[in-house]
C-alpha positions in Angstrom: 31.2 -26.2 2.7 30.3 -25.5 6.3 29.9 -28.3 8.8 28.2 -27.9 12.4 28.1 -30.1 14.6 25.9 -29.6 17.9 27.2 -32.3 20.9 24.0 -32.6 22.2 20.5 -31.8 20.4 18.9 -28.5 20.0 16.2 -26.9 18.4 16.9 -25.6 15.0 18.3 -22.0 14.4 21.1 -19.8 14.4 23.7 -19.7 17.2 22.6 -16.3 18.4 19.4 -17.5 18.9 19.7 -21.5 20.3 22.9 -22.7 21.5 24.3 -26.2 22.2 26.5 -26.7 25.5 28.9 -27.4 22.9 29.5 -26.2 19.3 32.2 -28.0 16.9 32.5 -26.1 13.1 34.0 -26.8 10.1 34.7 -24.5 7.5 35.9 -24.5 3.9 35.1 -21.7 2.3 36.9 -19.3 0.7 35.5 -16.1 2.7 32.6 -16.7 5.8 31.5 -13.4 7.4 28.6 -13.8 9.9 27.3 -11.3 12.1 26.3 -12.8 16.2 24.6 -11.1 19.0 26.7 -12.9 21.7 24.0 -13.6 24.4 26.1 -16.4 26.6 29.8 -16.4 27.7 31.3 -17.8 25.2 34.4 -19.5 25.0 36.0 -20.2 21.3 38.8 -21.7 20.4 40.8 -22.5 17.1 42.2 -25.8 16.0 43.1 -25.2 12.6 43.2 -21.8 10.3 42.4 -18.2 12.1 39.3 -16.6 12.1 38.9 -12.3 12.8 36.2 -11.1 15.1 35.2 -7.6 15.0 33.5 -5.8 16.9 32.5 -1.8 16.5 36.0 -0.4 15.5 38.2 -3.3 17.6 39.8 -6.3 15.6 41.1 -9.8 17.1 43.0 -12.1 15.1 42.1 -15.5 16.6 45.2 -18.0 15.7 45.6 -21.4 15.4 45.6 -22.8 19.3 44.0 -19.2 20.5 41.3 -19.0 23.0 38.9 -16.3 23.2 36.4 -15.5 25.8 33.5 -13.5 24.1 31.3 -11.5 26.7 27.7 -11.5 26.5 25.1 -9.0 25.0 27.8 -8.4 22.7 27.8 -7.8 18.5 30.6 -9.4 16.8 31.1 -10.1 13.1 33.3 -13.0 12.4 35.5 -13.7 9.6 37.1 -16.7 8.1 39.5 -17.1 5.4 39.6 -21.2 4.3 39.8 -23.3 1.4 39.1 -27.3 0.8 43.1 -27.6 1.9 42.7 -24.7 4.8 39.9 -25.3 6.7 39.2 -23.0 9.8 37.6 -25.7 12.5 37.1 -24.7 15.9 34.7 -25.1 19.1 32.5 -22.9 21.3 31.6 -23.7 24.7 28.8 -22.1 25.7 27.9 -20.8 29.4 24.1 -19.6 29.5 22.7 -18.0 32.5 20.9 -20.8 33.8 23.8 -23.3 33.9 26.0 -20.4 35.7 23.4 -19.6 38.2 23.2 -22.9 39.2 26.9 -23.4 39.4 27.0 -20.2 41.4 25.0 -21.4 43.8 26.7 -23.7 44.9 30.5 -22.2 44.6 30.6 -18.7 46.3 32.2 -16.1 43.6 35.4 -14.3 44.2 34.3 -10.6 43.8 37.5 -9.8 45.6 39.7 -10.1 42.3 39.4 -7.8 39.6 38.6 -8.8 35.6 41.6 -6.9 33.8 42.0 -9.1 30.9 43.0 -6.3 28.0 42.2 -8.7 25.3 39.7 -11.6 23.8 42.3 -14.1 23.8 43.4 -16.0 27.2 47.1 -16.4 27.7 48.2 -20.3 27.0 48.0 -22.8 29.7 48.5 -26.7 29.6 45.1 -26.8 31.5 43.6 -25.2 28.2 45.6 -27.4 25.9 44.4 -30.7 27.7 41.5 -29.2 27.9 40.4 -29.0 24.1 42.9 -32.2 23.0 40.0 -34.1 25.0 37.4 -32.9 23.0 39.0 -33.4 19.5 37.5 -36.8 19.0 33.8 -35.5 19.4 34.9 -33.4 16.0 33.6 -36.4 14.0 29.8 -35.5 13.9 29.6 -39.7 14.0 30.8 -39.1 18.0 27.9 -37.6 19.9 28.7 -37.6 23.7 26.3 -38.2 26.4 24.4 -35.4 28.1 26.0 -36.2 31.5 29.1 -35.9 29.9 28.6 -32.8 28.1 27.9 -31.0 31.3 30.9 -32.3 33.2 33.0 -31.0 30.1 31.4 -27.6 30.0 32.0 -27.7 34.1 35.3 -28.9 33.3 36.1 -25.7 31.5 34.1 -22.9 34.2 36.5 -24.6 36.6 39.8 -24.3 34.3 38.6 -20.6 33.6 37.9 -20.2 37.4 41.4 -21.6 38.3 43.3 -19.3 36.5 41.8 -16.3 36.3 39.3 -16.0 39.5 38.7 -12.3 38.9 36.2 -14.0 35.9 33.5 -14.1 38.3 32.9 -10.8 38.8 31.7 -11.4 35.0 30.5 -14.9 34.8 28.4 -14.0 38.2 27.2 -10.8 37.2 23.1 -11.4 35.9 21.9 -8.1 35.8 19.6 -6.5 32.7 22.0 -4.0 30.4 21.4 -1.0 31.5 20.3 1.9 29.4 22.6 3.4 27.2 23.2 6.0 24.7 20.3 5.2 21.8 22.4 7.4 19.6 25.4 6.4 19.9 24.7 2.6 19.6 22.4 2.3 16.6 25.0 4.9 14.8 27.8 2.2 15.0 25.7 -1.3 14.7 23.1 -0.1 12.4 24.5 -2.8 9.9 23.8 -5.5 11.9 20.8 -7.7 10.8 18.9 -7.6 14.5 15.4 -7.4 14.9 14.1 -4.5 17.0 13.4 -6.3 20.0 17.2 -7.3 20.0 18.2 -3.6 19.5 15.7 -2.5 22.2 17.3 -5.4 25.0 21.1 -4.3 23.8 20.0 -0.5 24.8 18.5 -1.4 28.2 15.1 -0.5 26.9 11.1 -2.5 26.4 10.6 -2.6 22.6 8.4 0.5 23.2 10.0 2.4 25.1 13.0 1.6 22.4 10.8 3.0 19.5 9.2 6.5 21.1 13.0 7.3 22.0 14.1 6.5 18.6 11.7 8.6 17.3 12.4 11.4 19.3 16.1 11.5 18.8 16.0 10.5 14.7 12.4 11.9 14.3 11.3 8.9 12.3 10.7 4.7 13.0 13.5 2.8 13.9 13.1 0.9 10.4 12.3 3.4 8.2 15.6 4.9 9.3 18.0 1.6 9.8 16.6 1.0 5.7 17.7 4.2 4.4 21.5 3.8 6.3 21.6 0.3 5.3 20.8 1.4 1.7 23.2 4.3 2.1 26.0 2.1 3.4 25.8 -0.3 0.4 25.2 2.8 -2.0 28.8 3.8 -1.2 30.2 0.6 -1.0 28.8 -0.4 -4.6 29.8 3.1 -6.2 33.1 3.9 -4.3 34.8 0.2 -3.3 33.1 -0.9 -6.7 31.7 -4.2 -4.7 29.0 -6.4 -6.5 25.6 -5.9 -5.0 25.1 -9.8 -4.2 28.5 -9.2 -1.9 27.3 -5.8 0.1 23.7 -6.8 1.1 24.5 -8.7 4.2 27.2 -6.7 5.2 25.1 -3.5 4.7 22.5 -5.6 7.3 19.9 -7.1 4.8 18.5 -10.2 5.4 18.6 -11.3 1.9 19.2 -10.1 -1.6 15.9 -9.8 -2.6 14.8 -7.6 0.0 17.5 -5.4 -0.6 17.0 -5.2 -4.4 13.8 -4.4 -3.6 14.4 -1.6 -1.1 17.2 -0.4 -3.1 15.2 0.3 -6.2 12.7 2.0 -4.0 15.0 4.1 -2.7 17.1 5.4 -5.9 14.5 4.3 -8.9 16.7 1.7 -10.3 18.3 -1.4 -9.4 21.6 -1.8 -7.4 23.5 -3.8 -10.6 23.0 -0.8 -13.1 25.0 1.3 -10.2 27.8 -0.7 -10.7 27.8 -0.5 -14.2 
C-alpha cells in the first residue's frame, strides 16, 4: 500500500506533473520503482526505511534521517524496498519557480559563493533535524495545515537551506530555459524513461519541432518509431538474458502500461513477450 498525502490541495496527477508545496508518502510495498522528471528544487527527506535514486549511471542511497536536494529538469528513477513492518515514509518540499522568484525578489542572491556540493545528500545539521521533527505531526493525512502556514514552512526551509549553504543561490536563483544539448547523447541514455515528446524536446533545449526534424536527421526516423523499437529491444534482453517476467520489464523498459507493450512487442517479434520467456 502507498499513501500520499498532499498538505495543501492540488489538482490531480502525478508528482512530475502537479506538485503540492508539501508532499508526505507512505510506502509498504515490497519493491516501488518510479521514474520523475524533476521540474522544481526539490528537497526530500527520509524518516523511516532508505530509498535509492538513480539517475543515468549515478546511484544515491538515501538513509533513514538523509536529506537530499534534487535539481530541476532532472530524470531520476527511485527505488524503495518496504514491507507492512518496514515502511519507507518520507517528505518533499517543493520549490517551484514562481515561489522562488518571488522570494528572490525580495532577498538579493549571493552569487559570490560557489555551489560545490559533490553529492544529493546535505550534511546533518540541528536546523534540519528541528526542521522536519516539526512537520512529523502533519504525517497523519487527518492533519491538514493551513495555506499560510504551509508557505511559512516551505520559507522556513529556503531560509535553513540559504543559511547554510549560501552558494545554493546561484542554483535556486538561476531561471534560465536548458539550453541545447547533445540530442544524441541524451535520448541514448533516458530513452527508457516514460516521457512524452514535448518533455524530451524541453529537457534538450529544443520546441517540440525543432526536437523532431533533429531527431530525424541524426536517427533517420520519428522520435517514437525509434524510442518503441529500443524500448522493445531493452525488454527483449532483459526477458531473454536476466530471465525477468514481461509484467516486471514493461515499465522499466519505458511503457506506459502492459498492454501497450504486449501489443508493440508482438508487433515487433510476431509473438507475444510470455512465450519468450518460456
Amino acid at each position: 500500500m502507498v499513501i500520499h498525502h498532499g498538505m495543501i490541495c492540488f489538482i490531480p496527477g502525478t508528482m512530475s506533473e502537479v506538485a503540492p508545496a508539501i508532499f508526505f508518502s507512505c510506502t509498504q510495498e515490497q519493491y516501488v520503482s518510479n521514474e520523475h522528471l524533476i521540474k522544481e528544487h526539490t528537497l526530500c527527506y527520509v524518516y523511516e526505511g532508505e530509498m535509492n535514486v538513480s539517475e543515468h549511471q549515478s546511484r544515491t542511497v538515501v538513509h533513514r534521517g538523509d536529506l537530499a536536494f534534487l535539481a530541476k529538469n532532472r530524470l531520476l528513477r527511485v527505488t524503495k524496498n518496504a514491507s507492512t513492518d518496514r515502511p519507507v515514509k518520507s517528505v518533499v518540499v517543493f520549490f517551484p519557480q514562481d515561489f522562488l522568484q518571488q522570494y528572490y525578489s525580495r532577498h538579493a542572491p549571493v552569487l559570490e559563493v560557489p555551489w560545490s556540493l559533490e553529492t544529493a545528500i546535505l550534511p546533518p545539521h540541528v536546523l534540519w533535524e528541528n526542521y522536519f521533527r516539526s512537520l512529523q505531526p502533519y504525517m497523519d493525512p487527518q492533519q491538514v495545515l493551513p495555506a499560510d502556514l504551509v508557505s511559512l514552512k516551505r520559507t522556513e526551509a529556503l531560509s535553513i537551506f540559504r543559511t547554510l549553504h549560501p552558494g545554493i543561490d546561484r542554483v535556486l536563483s538561476n531561471f534560465a530555459v536548458p539550453g541545447k544539448i547533445d540530442l544524441a547523447g541524451f535520448i541514448q541514455h533516458h530513452y527508457t524513461f516514460n516521457l512524452s515528446l514535448s518533455q524530451l524536446a524541453y529537457l534538450t533545449g529544443r520546441s517540440l519541432s525543432t526536437f523532431k526534424r533533429d531527431f530525424q536527421k541524426i536517427f533517420l526516423t520519428t522520435p517514437q518509431r525509434w524510442l518503441t523499437g529500443k524500448r522493445l529491444e531493452f525488454a527483449y534482453h532483459l526477458i531473454r538474458d536476466k530471465q525477468l517476467k514481461p509484467s516486471d520489464v514493461y515499465l522499466e523498459s519505458g511503457f506506459e502500461n502492459f498492454s501497450h507493450f504486449s501489443r508493440a512487442f508482438k508487433s515487433q517479434y510476431g509473438f507475444p513477450p510470455s512465450q519468450l520467456k518460456q
